[in-house]
N, C-alpha and C positions, 0 to 999 in steps of 0.2 A: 504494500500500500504506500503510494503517498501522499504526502498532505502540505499544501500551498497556503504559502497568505499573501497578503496584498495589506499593507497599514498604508493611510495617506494623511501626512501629518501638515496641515494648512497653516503657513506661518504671516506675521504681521510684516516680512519684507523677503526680500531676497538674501538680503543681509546674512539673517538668521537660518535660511535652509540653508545656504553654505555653512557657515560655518558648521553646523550640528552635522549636517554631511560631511562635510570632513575630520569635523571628529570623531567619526563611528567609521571610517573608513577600514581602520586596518583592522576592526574588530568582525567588522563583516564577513569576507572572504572564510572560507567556500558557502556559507550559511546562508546569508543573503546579499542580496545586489541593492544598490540605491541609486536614483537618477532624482536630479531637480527638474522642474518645472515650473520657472516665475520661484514664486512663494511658496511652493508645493514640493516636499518630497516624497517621494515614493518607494518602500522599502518591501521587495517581493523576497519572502525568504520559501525554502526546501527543505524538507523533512522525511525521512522513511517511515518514522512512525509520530503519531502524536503526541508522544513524553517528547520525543526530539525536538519538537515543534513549540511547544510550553516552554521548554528550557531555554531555547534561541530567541525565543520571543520577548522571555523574564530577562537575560541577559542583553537582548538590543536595547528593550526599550528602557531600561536603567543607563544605560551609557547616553541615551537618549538626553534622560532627564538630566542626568551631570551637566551634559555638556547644554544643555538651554539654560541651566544656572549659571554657569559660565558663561556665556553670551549674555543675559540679560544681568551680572554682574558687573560688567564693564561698561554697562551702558549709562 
């Protein structure tokens, strides 16, 4: 089996999905892919099973949050 996602995280600039995209860069690879769009990022991650899926997801979207504290700490 496997099991796909799709998160799209709609941000207040352009600014901000860079930056958060490149901070979850190297943490991605092979797990998931990220592209922008404007204000929009888009984060498709790949799983064999859905514990794998849970875990990749708990783990991106933490790096996530770090790094938009970071972005909106400097601002």
């Amino acid at each position: 089996m496997a099991v796909e996602t799709t998160i799209e995280l709609d941000y207040g600039s352009e600014e901000e999905a860079i930056a958060v995209m490149e901070a979850i860069e190297p943490d991605n690879a092979p797990y998931a892919e990220a592209e922008r769009s404007g204000s929009r990022l888009i984060i498709r991650a790949r799983s064999s099973t859905a514990g794998q899926m849970l875990h990749t997801m708990e783990d991106l979207l933490a790096c996530v949050k770090v790094a938009e504290d970071a972005f909106r700490a400097t601002r």
